[in-house]
Wavefront OBJ file of the C-alpha trace (Angstrom):
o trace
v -179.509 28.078 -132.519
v -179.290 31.129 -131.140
v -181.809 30.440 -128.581
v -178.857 27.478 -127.729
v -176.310 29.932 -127.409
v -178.070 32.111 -125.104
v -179.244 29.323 -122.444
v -175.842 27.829 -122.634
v -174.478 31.156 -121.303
v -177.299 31.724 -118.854
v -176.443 28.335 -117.783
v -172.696 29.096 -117.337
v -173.154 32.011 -115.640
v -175.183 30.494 -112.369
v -173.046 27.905 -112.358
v -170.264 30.578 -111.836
v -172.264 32.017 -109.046
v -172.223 28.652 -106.955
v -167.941 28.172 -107.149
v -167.438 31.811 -105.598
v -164.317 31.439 -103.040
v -165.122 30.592 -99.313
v -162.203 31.871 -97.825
v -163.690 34.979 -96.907
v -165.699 33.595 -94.134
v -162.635 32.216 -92.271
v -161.235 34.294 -89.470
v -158.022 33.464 -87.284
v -158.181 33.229 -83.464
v -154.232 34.359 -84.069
v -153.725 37.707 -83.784
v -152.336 40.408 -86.293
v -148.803 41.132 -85.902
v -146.367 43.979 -87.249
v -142.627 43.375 -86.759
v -140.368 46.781 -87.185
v -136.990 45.386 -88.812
v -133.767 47.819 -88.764
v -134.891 51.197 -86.512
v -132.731 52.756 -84.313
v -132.738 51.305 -80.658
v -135.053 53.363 -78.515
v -137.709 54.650 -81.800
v -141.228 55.222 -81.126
v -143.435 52.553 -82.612
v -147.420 55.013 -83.075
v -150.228 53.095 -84.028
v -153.261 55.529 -84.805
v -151.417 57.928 -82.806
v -150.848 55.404 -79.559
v -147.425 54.827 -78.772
v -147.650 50.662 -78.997
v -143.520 50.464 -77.761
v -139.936 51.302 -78.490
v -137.554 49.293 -81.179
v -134.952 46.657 -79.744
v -132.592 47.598 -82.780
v -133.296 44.934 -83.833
v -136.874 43.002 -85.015
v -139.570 44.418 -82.331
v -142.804 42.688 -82.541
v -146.086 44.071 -81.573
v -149.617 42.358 -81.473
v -152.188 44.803 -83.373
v -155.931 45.093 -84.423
v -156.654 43.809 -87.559
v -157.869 46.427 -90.289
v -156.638 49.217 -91.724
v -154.222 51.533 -89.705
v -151.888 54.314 -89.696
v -148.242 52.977 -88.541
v -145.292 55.374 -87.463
v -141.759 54.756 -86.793
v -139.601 57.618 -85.693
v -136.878 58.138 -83.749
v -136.929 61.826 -81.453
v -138.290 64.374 -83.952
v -137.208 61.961 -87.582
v -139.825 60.131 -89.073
v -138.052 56.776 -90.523
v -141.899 55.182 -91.468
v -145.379 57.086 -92.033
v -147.939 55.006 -93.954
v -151.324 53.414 -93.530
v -151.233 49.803 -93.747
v -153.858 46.699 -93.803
v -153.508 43.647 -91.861
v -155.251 40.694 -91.161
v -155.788 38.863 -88.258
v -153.375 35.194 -88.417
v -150.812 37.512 -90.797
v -147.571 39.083 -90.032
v -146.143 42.388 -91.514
v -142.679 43.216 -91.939
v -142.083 47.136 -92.180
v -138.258 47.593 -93.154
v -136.826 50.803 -91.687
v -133.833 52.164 -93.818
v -134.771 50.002 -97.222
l 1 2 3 4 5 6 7 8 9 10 11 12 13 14 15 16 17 18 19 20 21 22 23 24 25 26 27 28 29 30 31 32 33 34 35 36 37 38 39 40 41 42 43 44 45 46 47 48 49 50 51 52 53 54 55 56 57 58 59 60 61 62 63 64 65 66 67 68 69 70 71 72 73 74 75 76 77 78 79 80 81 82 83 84 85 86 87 88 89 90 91 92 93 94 95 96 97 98 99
């Protein structure tokens, strides 16, 4: 019986292996996008250190390289947004300045 027991779970367990998630393989020919909600007209948009653009006041979008990245928002010497983010390619962030 417990010879049963055994196989049965051996059994379950490569049939696990086969239904892993596919998803992973899929990539987007759409590029990553951050939009900057609610900063000051005029703010420096810095990704990795590269200036990418200046806020509308508005929702500024900017096309970026999917991965993970260090994103800053500030506005003369103020820093309104300092954090490393992750982003796909096909996905849009939304970084709320102010919230």
């Amino acid at each position: 019986m417990t010879k049963f027991f055994v196989a049965l779970a051996a059994s379950l367990l490569l049939a696990a292996c086969g239904s892993m998630p596919k998803h992973a393989n899929v990539r987007s020919d759409e590029p990553a996008i951050v939009q900057v909600i609610g900063a000051p007209e005029g703010s420096s948009v810095l990704w990795d250190g590269a200036i990418l653009g200046q806020t509308s006041g508005k929702t500024t979008r900017f096309e970026v390289g999917a991965g993970s990245h260090k994103l800053v928002v500030r506005t003369g010497t103020q820093i309104l947004f300092d954090r490393d983010i992750f982003i796909q390619d096909g996905t849009t962030r939304n970084i709320q300045i102010g919230q």
